[in-house]
Structures are given as structure tokens and as C-alpha cells.
SEKOL-32034 format. One record per residue (C-alpha): x, z, y; residue in three letters. Coordinates in pm, whole numbers, plus 50000, padded with zeros to 5 digits. Layout:
BEGIN
XZYALA;...
END
This chain:
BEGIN
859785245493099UNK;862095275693188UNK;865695272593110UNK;868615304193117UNK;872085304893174UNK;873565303692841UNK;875225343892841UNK;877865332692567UNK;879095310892808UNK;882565319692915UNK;884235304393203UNK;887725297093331UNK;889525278693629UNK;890785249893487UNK;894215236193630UNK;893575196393697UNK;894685171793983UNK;890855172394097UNK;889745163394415UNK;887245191394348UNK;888015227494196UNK;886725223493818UNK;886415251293582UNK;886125253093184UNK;883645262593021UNK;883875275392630UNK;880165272392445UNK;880245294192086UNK;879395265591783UNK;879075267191463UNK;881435273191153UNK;883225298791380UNK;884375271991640UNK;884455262892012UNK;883265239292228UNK;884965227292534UNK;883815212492869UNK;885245206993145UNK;883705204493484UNK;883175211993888UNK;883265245793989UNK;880365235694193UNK;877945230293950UNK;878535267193805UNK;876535279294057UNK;873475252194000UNK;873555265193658UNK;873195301393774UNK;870055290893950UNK;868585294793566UNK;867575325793560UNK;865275329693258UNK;862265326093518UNK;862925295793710UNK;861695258393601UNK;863425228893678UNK;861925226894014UNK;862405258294104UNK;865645257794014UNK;866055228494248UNK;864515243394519UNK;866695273994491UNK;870205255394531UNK;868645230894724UNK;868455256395061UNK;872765270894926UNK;873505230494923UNK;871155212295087UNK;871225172894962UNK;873815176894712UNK;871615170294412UNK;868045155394424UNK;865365166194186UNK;865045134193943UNK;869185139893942UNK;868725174093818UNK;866245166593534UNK;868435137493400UNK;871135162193390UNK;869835190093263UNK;868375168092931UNK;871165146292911UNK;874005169792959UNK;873515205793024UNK;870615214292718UNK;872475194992445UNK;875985212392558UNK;874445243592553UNK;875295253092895UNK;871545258492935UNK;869445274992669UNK;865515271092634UNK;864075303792580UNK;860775290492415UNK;862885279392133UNK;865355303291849UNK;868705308391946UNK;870745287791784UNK;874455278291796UNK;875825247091921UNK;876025222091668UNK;878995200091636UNK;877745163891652UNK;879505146191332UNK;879485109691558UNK;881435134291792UNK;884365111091860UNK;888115122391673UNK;891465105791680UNK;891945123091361UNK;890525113091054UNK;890315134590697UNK;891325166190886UNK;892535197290619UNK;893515233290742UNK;896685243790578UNK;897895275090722UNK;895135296690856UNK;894955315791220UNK;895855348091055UNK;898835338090920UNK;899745315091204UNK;899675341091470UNK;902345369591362UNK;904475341791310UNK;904105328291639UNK;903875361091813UNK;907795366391663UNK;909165337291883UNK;907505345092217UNK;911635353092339UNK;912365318192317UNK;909905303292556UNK;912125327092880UNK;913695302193147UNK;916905311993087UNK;916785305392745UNK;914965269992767UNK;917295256193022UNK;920285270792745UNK;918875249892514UNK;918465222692703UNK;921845218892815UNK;922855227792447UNK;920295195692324UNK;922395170592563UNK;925605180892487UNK;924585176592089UNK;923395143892144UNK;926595137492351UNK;928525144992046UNK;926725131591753UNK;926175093991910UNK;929305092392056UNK;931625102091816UNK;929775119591445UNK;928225091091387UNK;929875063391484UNK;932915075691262UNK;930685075790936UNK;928985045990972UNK;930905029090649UNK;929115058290458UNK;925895040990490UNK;925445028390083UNK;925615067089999UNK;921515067190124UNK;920525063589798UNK;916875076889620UNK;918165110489563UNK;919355112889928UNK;916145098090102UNK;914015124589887UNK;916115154990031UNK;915645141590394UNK;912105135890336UNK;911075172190191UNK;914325184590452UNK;911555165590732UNK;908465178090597UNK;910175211390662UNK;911125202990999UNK;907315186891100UNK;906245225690986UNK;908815239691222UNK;907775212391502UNK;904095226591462UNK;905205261391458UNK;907025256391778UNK;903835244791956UNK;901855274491832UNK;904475298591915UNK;904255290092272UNK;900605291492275UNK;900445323892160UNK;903515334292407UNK;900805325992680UNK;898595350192555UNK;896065332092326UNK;895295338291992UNK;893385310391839UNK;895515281791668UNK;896035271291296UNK;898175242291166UNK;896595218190972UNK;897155180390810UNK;895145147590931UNK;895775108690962UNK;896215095991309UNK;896115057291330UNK;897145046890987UNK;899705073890902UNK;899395111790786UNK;900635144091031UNK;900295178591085UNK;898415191791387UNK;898445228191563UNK;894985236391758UNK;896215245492079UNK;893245237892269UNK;893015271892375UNK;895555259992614UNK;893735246292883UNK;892725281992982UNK;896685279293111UNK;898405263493352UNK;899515225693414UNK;903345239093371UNK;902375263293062UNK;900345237592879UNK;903615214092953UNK;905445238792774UNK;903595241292471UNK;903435197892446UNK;907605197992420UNK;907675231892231UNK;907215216291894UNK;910195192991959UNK;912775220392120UNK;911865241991758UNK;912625206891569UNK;915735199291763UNK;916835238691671UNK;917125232991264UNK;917865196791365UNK;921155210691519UNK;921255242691244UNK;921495216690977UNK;923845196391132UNK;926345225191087UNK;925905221890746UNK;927885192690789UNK;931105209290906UNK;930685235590672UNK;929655212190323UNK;930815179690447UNK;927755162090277UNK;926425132490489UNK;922995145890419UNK;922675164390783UNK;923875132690901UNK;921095112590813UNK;918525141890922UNK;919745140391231UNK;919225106391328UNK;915815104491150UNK;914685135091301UNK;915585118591649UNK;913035087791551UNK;910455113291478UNK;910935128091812UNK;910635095692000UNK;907955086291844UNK;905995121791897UNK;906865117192258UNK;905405082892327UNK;902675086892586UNK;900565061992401UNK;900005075892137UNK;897945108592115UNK;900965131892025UNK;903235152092217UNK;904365129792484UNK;900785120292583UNK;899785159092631UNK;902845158392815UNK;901785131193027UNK;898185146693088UNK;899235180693150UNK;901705168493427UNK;899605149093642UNK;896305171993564UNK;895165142293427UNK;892205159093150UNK;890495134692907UNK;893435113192962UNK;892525084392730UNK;888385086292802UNK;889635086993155UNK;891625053093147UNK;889095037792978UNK;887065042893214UNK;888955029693489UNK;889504993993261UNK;885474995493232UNK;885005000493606UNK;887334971593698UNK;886294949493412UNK;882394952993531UNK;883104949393906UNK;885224917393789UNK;881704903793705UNK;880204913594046UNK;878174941893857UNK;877164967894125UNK;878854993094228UNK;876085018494158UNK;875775004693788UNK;879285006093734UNK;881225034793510UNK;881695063893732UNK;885245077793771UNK;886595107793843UNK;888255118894173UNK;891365124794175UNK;894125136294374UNK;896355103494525UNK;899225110994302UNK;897255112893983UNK;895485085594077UNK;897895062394075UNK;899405078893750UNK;896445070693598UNK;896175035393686UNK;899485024593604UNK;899105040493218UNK;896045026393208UNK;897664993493220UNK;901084999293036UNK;898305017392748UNK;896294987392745UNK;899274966092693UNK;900454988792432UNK;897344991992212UNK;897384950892179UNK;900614955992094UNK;900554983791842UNK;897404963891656UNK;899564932091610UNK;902384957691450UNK;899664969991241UNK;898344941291081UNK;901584923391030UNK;902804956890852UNK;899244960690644UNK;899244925590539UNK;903114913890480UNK;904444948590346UNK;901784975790256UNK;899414956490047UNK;901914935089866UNK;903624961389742UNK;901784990189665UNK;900804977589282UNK;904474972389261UNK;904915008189349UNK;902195019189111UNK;903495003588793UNK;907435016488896UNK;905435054388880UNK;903815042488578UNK;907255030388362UNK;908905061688503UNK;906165082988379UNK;906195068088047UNK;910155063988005UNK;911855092087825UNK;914175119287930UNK;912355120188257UNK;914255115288547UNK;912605145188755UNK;914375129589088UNK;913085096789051UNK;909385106188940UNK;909365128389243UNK;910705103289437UNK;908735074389369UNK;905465099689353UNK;906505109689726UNK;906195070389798UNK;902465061089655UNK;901295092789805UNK;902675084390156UNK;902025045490073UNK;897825055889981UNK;897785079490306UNK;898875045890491UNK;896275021990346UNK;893475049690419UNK;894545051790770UNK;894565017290807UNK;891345010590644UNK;889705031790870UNK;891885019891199UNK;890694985991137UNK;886894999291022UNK;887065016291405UNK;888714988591578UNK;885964958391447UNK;883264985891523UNK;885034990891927UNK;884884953291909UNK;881684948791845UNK;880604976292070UNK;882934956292349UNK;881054918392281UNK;877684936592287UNK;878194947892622UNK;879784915292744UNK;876684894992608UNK;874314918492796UNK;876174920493126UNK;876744882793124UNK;873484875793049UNK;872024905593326UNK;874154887793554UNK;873144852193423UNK;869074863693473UNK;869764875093869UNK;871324842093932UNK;868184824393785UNK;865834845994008UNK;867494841894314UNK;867384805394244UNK;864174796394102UNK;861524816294273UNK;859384804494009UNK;861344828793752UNK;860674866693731UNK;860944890793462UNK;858414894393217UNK;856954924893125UNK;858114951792885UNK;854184950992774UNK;852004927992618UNK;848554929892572UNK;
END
């Protein structure tokens, strides 16, 4: 069979704490979209052995005399029908040309995924903000963040504490839609420094991560940049949130209401949150961008797999393979693979307890406080929009969670299927080094 470079193919150096240069390579899909790999330099040039004329062999044969030993020929077939055909990297030219489809078991950490502002709206709006992302201005605003913070915790809020029975319905609805302004803002932030990087492609779009609903930017695009620019973009969404965080708290000194108060500190939560490295927002791009660290979270697993199969004396050779990386990554790595493992037990024991003893119980109480509102009459507007607000958020929540837990029995299940076998691999070699009289039976029967 004769196999060609895929021409559509673009390529880029891709910044990572390898032990090996590695490149990225963007394959045209359908719909419009793009497909990302990422992989060693090295084995651009195997795939440029593809020629249009060349087999697999001959492929082989030509690389084989550039890098003698470096892949052997059953390697090369496994990897060119396991890897490089269904990624497109590799194109048959017996068949029609076709696009790359999109597998829909094609793992996400986002579920329900909705565009809401398109590309060509996104980008002129980005494109006016590119001044902010200069040094001089980001270490400005830096200082200018701290000394807020200084201020507000230190003295603002401490000396309007007693004020805390004003945060009544009315209140909580202006901070939330006041929020949902800002969470636009944080988004906008992180495509604004994409696109002050040079790239184009991003939109801003809503999802549910875990069990509760956000807003997203596509900023993959990004790993065409650097480890420092992509490291940009991750806090950019939080220095535009911290702007109109600080913007509104002037409202304060110039109204006196309490409202910019309670923004503030709720908008710091938010932030915190965004930035925890465990959870795939902000702060674990951050965390993956500063070490070089790509496929962060396939990349730990990985490393838990590797250690979990050799603590069952499975071979080396059949163990999961792991990346090389550099000796400061590596140990990066390792220690959030542990601190993430310890924090995903963690985070499923918050979930359950919150599912079971809050959300469930009551959300029909919710329901029927929307209903009697509804039905009462004069409407209070502030109340119904309120309480509407709620059982919207509330039904986001229970979807998330329904499908969290739907995942997490299905990972389980995946997990004891694989202990069973290995124990029982590793149960079946002890046998047959034992009792000569045991062997394994044949596949066929006849």
C-alpha cells in the first residue's frame, strides 16, 4: 500500500520541557476545525519518507540508511495504522480525500459545549487590547493588583463587616448578573492576548466542567507560541477580571453602595478557584505552560499507571510508556501527580456530600418557590428573576453532576477491569512457573 505525506499538514516547533525537540502538527477536520498533535521533531522526517511512491517498506528502508536502528519495520507498520493513518498525518492515495473526522468518544473535560460569541466578532475586540499585554504595563498592574488587595482586606472590608444583613435577594442578583459580566470580561482577556500574539482563531463559548456551568475561550492556537506567551494568555483572563473588579470598586467611593463591596470579594473566590492547578482552568494551563509540561493531566496519569503496574511486578516493556522529560519537569510532574491524585479523592467526596445533602433536597423546594412566585400577583420582577437565576444554575449543577458521576463509575469500571486482568496475568505466570504441568491453552479450538 503507498502512503503520502498529508500536504495540509502544517507544522510548528512546539515549546515543551522535552528531552527531544517536538514539533506540532495542525491536521484540517471537519466542520471548519483543527486537529492538534503533538510530537518529536524526529519523526517529521520518517513521515517525509512518504512520498506518494514509497510502501511501507520502502519507506523503512529509506530512513533506515538517515537513522540506522532507530525504528524497526514491524514498529513502523504498528505506527503507521495505529497512529499516523487515523491522525491523518499520512494519507492513502488509493482512497478519496477526505477530512479528518472528529471521533465523538474523543475524550472532553467539557460537556454540552455552546458557541456564544463567534470568531468574527471575537477578534476586533481582542485585536483593540493588544496595548495592555506590554511589560511595562503588566508589571503596572501588577503592583497596582497588590496594593488593592493591600487595601481592601486590610482596612475596606474589615470596617463594613456589620453591613453584612444588607446581602439580601435583590443584592445577590446584581452581583450575580455584575459576575456574569465579569466571567465575559475574564474570557475576553484570554482572547485578547491570544490574538496580541498574532493568532486569529478563538471564540468564547459556554460548557459544564465537572458539575458546574462556565465560559471557555479557544485559545488552542496558542501552542504555536511560546512557554512564556502561552503563560500570558492562562493569567490574562484574570488581570482583565481584576481591572472592572477594581473599576467597580470605585463605585464605592463615588455611590457608597456596599454592592462593589461584595463583588469584590466574590470575584476574588472566582479567581482562586480559576487558578487551582487541579482543576482544568486557568491555573492548570498555568502550571503546564511553565514547566512545558503538554497533555498535563494524560501525562500524570500516566505516570500513576506506570508506577501502579510496576507495583505488581508487571514488566517494564508492558508497562505505560512515559514521556522524557527534562529533570526539572520531571519532578514537577511527579509531585502534581500526587498532590492531583490526592485532590481528585478529595474533590469527589465534596461532590457527593454537596449532590446528596444540599442539591437534591432542595431543588423541588426551589421549583415550587418559582412556581408560587409565578402565579402570585403584582409580580415581583426581582424575585422571579431571582429565583429563575437559581433553578437555572441549580439544573446546570445536577446535569453536571449526573454526568461527573456517569464518567467517574464508567473510569471505575474501566480501572477494576484492568486490575482483574493484570492480577490475574500475573496470577497465570506464577502458576506456570510453578506447575510445569500448566501452560496456556490455545486461542483455537478445533
Amino acid at each position: 500500500m503507498v502512503y503520502s505525506f498529508n500536504q495540509s499538514l502544517s507544522v510548528y516547533p512546539l515549546d515543551a520541557a522535552s528531552d527531544q525537540a517536538m514539533v506540532l502538527c495542525e491536521v484540517p477536520a471537519q466542520k471548519g476545525s483543527t486537529v492538534r498533535f503533538a510530537m518529536p521533531a524526529a519523526l517529521l522526517e520518517l513521515l517525509k519518507m512518504f512520498d506518494g511512491r514509497r510502501d511501507v517498506a520502502e519507506a523503512f528502508a529509506a530512513y533506515d540508511k538517515l537513522n540506522p536502528g532507530k525504528y524497526s519495520l514491524p514498529k513502523l507498520e504498528h505506527l503507521v495504522q495505529n497512529f499516523l493513518l487515523p491522525k491523518s498525518l499520512l494519507v492513502d492515495l488509493s482512497a478519496p480525500a477526505a477530512l479528518t473526522e472528529i471521533s465523538a468518544k474523543r475524550a472532553s473535560y467539557l460537556f454540552a459545549k455552546v458557541r456564544l460569541v463567534p470568531q468574527h466578532i471575537v477578534y476586533p475586540v481582542a485585536k483593540l487590547f493588544g496595548w495592555a499585554f506590554d511589560k511595562r504595563m503588566l508589571i503596572s498592574w501588577l503592583a497596582i493588583f497588590v496594593l488593592t488587595h493591600l487595601i481592601f482586606y486590610l482596612w475596606l472590608l474589615p470596617n463594613h463587616r456589620s453591613h453584612a444583613g444588607d446581602f439580601d435577594s435583590a443584592t445577590v442578583s446584581i452581583v450575580m448578573l455584575l459576575s456574569l459580566l465579569g466571567a465575559f470580561i475574564h474570557e475576553t482577556g484570554h482572547a485578547s492576548a491570544l490574538v496580541a500574539y498574532g493568532c486569529k482563531q478563538t471564540e468564547i463559548g459556554f460548557g459544564i466542567y465537572l458539575y458546574y456551568p462556565v465560559l471557555y475561550t479557544d485559545v488552542s492556537e496558542a501552542w504555536k507560541l511560546s512557554r512564556h506567551q502561552r503563560a500570558t494568555i492562562d493569567m490574562a483572563g484574570v488581570y482583565f477580571q481584576s481591572v472592572f473588579q477594581l473599576l467597580l470598586l470605585g463605585l464605592f467611593f463615588i455611590k457608597g453602595s456596599l454592592i462593589p463591596i461584595y463583588f469584590f470579594l466574590f470575584t476574588d473566590l472566582i479567581m482562586f478557584r480559576t487558578m487551582n492547578p487541579f482543576l482544568r482552568m486557568d491555573g492548570y494551563w498555568l502550571v503546564a505552560d511553565l514547566f512545558g509540561i503538554y497533555n498535563l493531566r494524560q501525562q500524570s496519569t500516566k505516570v500513576i499507571q506506570h508506577y501502579f503496574l510496576k507495583l505488581f511486578g508487571v514488566n517494564r516493556a508492558d508497562r505505560t510508556p512515559l514521556h522524557t522529560l527534562k529533570p526539572r519537569a520531571r519532578v514537577a510532574l511527579a509531585v502534581y501527580s500526587v498532590l492531583s491524585t490526592v485532590f481528585f479523592f478529595y474533590i469527589c467526596a465534596i461532590m457527593i456530600r454537596y449532590s446528596l445533602l444540599y442539591m437534591v433536597p432542595m431543588y423541588p423546594g426551589r421549583l415550587m418557590a418559582l412556581l408560587q412566585v409565578v402565579l402570585h400577583w403584582p409580580l415581583d420582577v426581582i424575585k422571579l428573576f431571582s429565583l429563575l437565576f437559581e433553578v437555572l444554575m441549580r439544573t446546570a449543577v445536577l446535569v453536571g453532576l449526573s454526568l461527573f458521576v456517569y464518567r467517574l463509575l464508567q473510569t471505575a469500571w474501566g480501572v477494576l477491569k484492568f486490575l482483574v486482568q493484570t492480577l490475574w496475568q500475573k496470577f497465570r505466570k506464577v502458576l506456570t512457573v510453578d506447575d510445569p504441568g500448566v501452560g496456556p491453552v490455545s486461542s483455537s479450538r478445533g
